[in-house]
matplotlib code that plots the C-alpha trace (Angstrom):
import matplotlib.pyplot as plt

x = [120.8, 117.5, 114.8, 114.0, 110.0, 108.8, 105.3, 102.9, 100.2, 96.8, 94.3, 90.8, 88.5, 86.3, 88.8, 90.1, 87.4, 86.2, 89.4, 89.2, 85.4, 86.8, 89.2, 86.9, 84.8, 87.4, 88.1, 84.3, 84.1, 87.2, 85.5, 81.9, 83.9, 85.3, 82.4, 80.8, 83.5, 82.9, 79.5, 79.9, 82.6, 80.1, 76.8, 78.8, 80.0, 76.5, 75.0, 78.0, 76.9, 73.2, 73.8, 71.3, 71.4, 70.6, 67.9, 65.7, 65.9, 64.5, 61.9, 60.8, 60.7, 58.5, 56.6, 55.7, 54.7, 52.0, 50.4, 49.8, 46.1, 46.1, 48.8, 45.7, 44.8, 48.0, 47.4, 50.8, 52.9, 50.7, 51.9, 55.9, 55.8, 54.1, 55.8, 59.3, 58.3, 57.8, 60.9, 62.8, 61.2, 61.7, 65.5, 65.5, 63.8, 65.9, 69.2, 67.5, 66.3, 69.9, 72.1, 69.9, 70.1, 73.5, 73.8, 71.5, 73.9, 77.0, 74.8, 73.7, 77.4, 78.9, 76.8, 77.4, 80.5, 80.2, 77.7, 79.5, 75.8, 76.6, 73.3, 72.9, 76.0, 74.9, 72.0, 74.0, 76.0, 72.4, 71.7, 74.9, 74.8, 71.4, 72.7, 75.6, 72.7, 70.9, 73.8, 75.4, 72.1, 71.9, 75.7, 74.5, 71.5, 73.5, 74.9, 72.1, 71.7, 70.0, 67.1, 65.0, 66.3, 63.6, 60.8, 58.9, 60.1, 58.5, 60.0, 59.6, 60.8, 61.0, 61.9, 64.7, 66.7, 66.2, 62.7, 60.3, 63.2, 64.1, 60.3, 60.7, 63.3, 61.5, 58.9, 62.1, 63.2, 59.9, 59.1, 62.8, 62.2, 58.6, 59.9, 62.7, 60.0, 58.1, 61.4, 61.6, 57.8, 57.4, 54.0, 53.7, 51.2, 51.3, 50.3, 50.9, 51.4, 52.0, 51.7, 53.9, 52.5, 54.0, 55.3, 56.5, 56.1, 56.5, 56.7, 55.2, 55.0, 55.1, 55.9, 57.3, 56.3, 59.1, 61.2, 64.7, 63.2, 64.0, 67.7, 68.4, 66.5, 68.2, 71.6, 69.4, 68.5, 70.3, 70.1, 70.0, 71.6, 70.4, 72.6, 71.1, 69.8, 66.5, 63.4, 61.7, 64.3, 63.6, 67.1, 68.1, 70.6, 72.1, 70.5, 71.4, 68.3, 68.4, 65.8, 66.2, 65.1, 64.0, 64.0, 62.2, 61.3, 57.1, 56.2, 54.3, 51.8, 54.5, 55.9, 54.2, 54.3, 52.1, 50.3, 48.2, 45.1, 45.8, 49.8, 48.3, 46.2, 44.4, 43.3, 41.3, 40.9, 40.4, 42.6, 44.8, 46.2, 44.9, 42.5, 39.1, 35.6, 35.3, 39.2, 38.9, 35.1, 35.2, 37.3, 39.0, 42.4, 44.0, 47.2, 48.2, 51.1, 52.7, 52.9, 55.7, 58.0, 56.3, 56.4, 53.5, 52.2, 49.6, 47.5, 45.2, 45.3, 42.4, 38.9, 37.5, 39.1, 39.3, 41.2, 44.0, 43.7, 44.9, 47.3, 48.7, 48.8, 50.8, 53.7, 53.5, 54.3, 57.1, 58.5, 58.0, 59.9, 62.9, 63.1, 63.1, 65.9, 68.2, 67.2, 69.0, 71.9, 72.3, 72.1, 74.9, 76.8, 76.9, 75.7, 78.3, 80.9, 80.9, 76.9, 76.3, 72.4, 71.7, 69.3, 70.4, 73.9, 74.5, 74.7, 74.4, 74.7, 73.2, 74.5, 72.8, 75.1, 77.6, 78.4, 76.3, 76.7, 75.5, 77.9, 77.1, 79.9, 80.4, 81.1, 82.4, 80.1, 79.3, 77.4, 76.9, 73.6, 71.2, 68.4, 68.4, 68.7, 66.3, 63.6, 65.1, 68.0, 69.4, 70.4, 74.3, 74.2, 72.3, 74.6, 77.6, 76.3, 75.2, 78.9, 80.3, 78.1, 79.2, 83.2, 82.4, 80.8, 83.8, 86.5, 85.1, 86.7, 84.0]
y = [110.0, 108.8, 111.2, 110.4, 109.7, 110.0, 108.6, 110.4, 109.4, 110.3, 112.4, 111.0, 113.2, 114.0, 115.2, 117.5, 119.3, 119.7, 121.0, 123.5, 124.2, 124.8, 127.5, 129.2, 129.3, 131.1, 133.7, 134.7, 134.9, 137.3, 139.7, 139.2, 140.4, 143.4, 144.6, 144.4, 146.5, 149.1, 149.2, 149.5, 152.4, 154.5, 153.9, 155.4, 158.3, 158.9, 158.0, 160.7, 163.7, 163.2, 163.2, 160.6, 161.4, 165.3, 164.3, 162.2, 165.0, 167.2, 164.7, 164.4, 168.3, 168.5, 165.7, 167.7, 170.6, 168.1, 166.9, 170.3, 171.1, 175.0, 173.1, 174.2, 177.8, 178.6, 176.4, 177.6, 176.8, 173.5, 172.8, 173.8, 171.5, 168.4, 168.1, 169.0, 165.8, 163.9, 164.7, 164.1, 161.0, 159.6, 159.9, 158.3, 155.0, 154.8, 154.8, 152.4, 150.7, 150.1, 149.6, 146.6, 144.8, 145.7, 144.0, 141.1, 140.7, 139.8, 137.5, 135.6, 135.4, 134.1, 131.3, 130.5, 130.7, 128.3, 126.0, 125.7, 127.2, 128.3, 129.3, 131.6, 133.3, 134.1, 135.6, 137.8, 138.0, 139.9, 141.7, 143.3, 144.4, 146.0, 147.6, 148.9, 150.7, 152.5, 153.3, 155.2, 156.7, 158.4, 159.1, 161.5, 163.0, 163.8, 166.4, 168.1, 170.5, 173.8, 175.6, 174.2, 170.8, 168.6, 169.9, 168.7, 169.4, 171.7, 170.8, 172.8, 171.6, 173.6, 173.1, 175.4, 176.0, 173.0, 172.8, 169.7, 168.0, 169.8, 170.0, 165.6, 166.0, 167.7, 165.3, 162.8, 164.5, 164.6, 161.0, 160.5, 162.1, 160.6, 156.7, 157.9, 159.1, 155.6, 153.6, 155.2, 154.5, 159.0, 160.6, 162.9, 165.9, 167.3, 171.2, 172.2, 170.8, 172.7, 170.2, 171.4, 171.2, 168.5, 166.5, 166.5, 169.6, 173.3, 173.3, 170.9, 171.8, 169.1, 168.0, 164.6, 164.9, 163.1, 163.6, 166.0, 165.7, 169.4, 169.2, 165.6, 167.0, 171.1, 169.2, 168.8, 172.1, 173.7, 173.2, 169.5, 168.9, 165.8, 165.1, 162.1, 161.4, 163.4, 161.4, 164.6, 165.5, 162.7, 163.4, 161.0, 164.4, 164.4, 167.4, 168.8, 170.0, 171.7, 171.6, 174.0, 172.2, 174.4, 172.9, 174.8, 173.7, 173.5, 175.9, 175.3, 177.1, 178.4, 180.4, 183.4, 184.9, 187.0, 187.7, 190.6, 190.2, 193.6, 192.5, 189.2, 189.1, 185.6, 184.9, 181.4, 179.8, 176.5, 173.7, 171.9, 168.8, 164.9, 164.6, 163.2, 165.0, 168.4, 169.1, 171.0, 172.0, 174.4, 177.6, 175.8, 176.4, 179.1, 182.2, 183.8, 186.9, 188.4, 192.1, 193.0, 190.1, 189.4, 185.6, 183.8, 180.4, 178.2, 174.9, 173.1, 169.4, 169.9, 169.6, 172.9, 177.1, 176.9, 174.0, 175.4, 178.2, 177.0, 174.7, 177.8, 179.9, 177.3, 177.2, 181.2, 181.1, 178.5, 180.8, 183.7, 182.0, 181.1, 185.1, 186.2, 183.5, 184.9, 188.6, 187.6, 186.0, 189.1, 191.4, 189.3, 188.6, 184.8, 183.9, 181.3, 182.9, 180.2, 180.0, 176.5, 176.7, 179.2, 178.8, 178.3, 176.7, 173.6, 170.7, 167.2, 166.3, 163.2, 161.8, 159.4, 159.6, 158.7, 157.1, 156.3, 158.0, 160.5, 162.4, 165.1, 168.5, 169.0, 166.1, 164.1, 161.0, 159.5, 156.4, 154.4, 153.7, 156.5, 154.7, 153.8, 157.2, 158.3, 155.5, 156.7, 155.1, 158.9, 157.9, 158.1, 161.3, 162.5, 161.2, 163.0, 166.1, 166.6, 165.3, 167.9, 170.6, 169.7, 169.7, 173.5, 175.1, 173.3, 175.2, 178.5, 181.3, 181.9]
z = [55.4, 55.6, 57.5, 61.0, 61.3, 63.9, 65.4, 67.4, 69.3, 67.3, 68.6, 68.1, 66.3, 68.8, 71.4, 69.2, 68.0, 71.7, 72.6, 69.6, 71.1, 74.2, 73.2, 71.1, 73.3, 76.1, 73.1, 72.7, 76.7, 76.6, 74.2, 75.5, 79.2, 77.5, 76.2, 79.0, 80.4, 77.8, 78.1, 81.8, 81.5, 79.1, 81.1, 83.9, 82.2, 81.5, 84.7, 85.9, 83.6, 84.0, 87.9, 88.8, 92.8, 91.5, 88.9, 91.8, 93.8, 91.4, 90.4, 94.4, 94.5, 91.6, 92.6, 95.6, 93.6, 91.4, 94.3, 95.6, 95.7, 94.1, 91.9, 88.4, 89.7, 87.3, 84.7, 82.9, 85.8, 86.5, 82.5, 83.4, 86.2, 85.1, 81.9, 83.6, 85.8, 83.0, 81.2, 83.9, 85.2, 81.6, 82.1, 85.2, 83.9, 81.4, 82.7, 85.1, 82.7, 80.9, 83.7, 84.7, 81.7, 81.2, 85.0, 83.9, 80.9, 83.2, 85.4, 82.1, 80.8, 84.3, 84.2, 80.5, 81.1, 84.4, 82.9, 79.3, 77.5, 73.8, 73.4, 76.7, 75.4, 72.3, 73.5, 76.0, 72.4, 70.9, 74.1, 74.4, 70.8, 71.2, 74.7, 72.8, 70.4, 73.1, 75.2, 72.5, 71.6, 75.1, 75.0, 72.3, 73.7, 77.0, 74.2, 73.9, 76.5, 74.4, 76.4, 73.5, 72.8, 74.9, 72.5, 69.8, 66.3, 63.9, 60.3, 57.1, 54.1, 50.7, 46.8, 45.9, 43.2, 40.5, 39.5, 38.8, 40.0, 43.5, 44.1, 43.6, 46.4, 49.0, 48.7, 49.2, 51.8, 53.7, 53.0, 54.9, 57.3, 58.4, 57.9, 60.4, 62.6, 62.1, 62.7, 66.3, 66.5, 66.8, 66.3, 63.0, 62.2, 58.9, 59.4, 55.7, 52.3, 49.0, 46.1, 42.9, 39.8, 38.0, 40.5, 44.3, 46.8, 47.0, 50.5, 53.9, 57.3, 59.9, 64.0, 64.8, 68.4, 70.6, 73.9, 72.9, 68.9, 68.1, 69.6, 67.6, 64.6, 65.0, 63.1, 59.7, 59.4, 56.0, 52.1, 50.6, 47.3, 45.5, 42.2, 40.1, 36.3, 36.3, 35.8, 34.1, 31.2, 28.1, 26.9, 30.5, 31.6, 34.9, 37.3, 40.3, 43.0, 45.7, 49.0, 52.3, 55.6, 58.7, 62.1, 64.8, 68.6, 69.0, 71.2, 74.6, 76.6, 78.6, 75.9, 76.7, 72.7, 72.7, 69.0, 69.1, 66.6, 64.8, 64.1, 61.8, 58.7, 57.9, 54.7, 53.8, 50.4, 49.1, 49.9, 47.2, 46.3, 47.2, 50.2, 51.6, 52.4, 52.7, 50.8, 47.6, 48.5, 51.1, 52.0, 54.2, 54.4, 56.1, 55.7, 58.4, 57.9, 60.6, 59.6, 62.2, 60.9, 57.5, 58.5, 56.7, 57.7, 56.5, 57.0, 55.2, 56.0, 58.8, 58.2, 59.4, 59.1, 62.7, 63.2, 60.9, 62.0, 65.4, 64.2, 61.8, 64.8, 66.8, 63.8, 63.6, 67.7, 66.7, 63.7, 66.1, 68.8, 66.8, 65.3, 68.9, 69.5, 66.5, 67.4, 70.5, 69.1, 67.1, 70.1, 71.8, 68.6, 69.3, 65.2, 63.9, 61.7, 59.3, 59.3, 60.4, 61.8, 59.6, 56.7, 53.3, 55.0, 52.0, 54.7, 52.7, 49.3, 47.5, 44.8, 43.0, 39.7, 38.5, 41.7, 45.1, 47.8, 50.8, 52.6, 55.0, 54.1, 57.9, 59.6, 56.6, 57.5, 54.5, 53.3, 50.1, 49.8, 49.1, 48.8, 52.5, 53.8, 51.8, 53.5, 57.1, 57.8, 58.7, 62.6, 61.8, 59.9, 62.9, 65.9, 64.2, 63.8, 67.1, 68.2, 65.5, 67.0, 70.4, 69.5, 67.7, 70.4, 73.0, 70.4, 70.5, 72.5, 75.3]

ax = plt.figure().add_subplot(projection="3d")
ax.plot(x, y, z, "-o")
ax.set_aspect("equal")
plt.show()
């Protein structure tokens, strides 16, 4: 039997690949809808724990208080309530400012849709990926709710074991964590730096000053371990480093820690390592130790003994701070059984050889490119910490 042909009618080219445009074009409204819907469903969530009707009337209370006119005869309490208002007014905009784009977002995308505009949706296409960016940003900082989280960040970063080779890492590791400061566009002060002698840091001592920066930074606190071929050992062996990172939240005026002059001891000497006028000439630089504690701070990168000295007193009231914090813990027997906060806690290894990778020991996160972490790109390693913080402290028996 001979096969049965049969003719269609032929679709001209044109036709067809409108009709193909067309239904594409229904697929990439579908998902651009339910990511809207997504997005929507999270901002709520967040909108629901930060209580936006509860925040504005705090923010019109306080605002009150400022424009009282005795609001300076107590400065401290003029400091609490201005920078309370701040903090708060800060949130406000900025769940404001997220739920309208998010609602511009669905205007621009109903008429795209309406008027057929490829390029309108692909910008709603961009927006809504940047939107998805910040909204999970703030879906992690409504996790941090710490007495201390909204401060400024006070990080110390020190060679351990390892030699030449862990003191390369801590300068690494304090080069990482300044380009992640400059990513987020974050002011830096360097109190203190201790130059090894070969190569890289004993120690530094720095702030990134930014809104909740000690309770995203708190999660990085605990030994590094870098594992790579060392560029210090001629026979090309592989080494394994170690560097210890300390988080602690700046202290404010508000504080109240009170250093009696007779409980410190400051020393000055001559500054060291690479600067401008007046470093490596003068006496400079200045030691403060704490004899009821036996903390000892330093700073050298200011110009004049009594600028570091202030700025050395204002890390001792952060160290200070933070002892009577764990004293407290202690008291109350609320210090993690498995250590996690703690110093000397290993937290993060980098391996450099014989394979690539970072990978953080406690939340398993793990990328493959070190060299990217290591010029800032640390944001995911942060986000699941604080999230693995957040699901510990839930699992604990009150």
């Amino acid at each position: 039997m001979l096969p049965v042909i049969v003719s269609l009618p032929a679709v001209p080219t044109g036709r067809l690949q409108e009709a193909i445009g067309v239904e594409w074009s229904i697929v990439a409204s579908v998902d651009l809808s339910q990511t809207l819907t997504d997005l929507d469903k999270s901002l709520s969530s967040i909108e629901a724990v930060a209580d936006l009707p509860g925040l504005r009337e705090e923010i019109a209370h306080l605002a009150d208080e400022v424009g009282a006119p005795d609001l300076w005869d107590d400065q401290a309490n003029a400091q609490r309530i201005t920078s309370a208002l701040s903090v708060k007014q800060s949130e406000v905009d900025r769940l404001e400012d997220l739920r309208g784009r998010l609602d511009d977002a669905a205007m621009m995308l109903e008429m795209a849709d309406e008027e057929g505009d490829a390029e309108v949706r692909a910008e709603v296409e961009r927006e809504l990926k940047k939107l998805g960016k910040d909204i999970e940003a703030l879906e992690v900082r409504t996790l941090l709710s710490g007495e201390y989280d909204p401060r400024d960040a006070l990080l110390t970063i020190r060679a351990e074991a390892g030699g030449v080779d862990a003191a390369d890492f801590a300068e690494k590791l304090m080069r990482m964590y300044m380009r992640w400061a400059e990513r987020h566009s974050y002011p830096v002060e360097v109190f203190d730096t201790s130059y090894a002698e070969e190569a890289g840091l004993k120690s530094a001592t720095f702030a990134i000053k930014a809104p909740f920066a000690y309770g995203t930074l708190s999660v990085e606190q605990g030994t590094h371990r870098l594992v790579r071929i060392s560029p210090f050992d001629n026979q090309g062996r592989r080494q394994t480093s170690f560097a210890g990172v300390e988080v602690l939240p700046v202290t404010e005026e508000t504080d109240s820690i009170d250093i009696p002059e007779a409980d410190i001891r400051v020393d000055v000497y001559r500054s060291s390592g690479p600067g401008g006028q007046s470093v490596n000439t003068t006496d400079s630089a200045v030691r403060i130790t704490h004899a009821p504690t036996g903390i000892v701070v330093s700073c050298q990168n200011e110009k004049s003994q009594l600028q570091n000295k202030a700025a050395a007193l204002r890390v001792l009231q952060s160290r200070l701070l933070e002892h009577a914090r764990l004293e407290r813990e202690k008291e109350m027997n609320a210090l993690k059984s498995d250590g996690s906060g703690s110093w000397g806690a290993q937290m993060r290894s980098y391996v450099m050889h014989p394979y690539q990778m970072v990978k953080d020991l406690r939340t398993e996160h793990e990328v493959g490119n070190p060299e990217a972490v290591f010029d800032g790109e640390i944001d995911g390693f942060i986000d699941a910490g604080i999230r693995w913080r957040k699901q510990t402290q839930m699992s604990e028996p009150n």
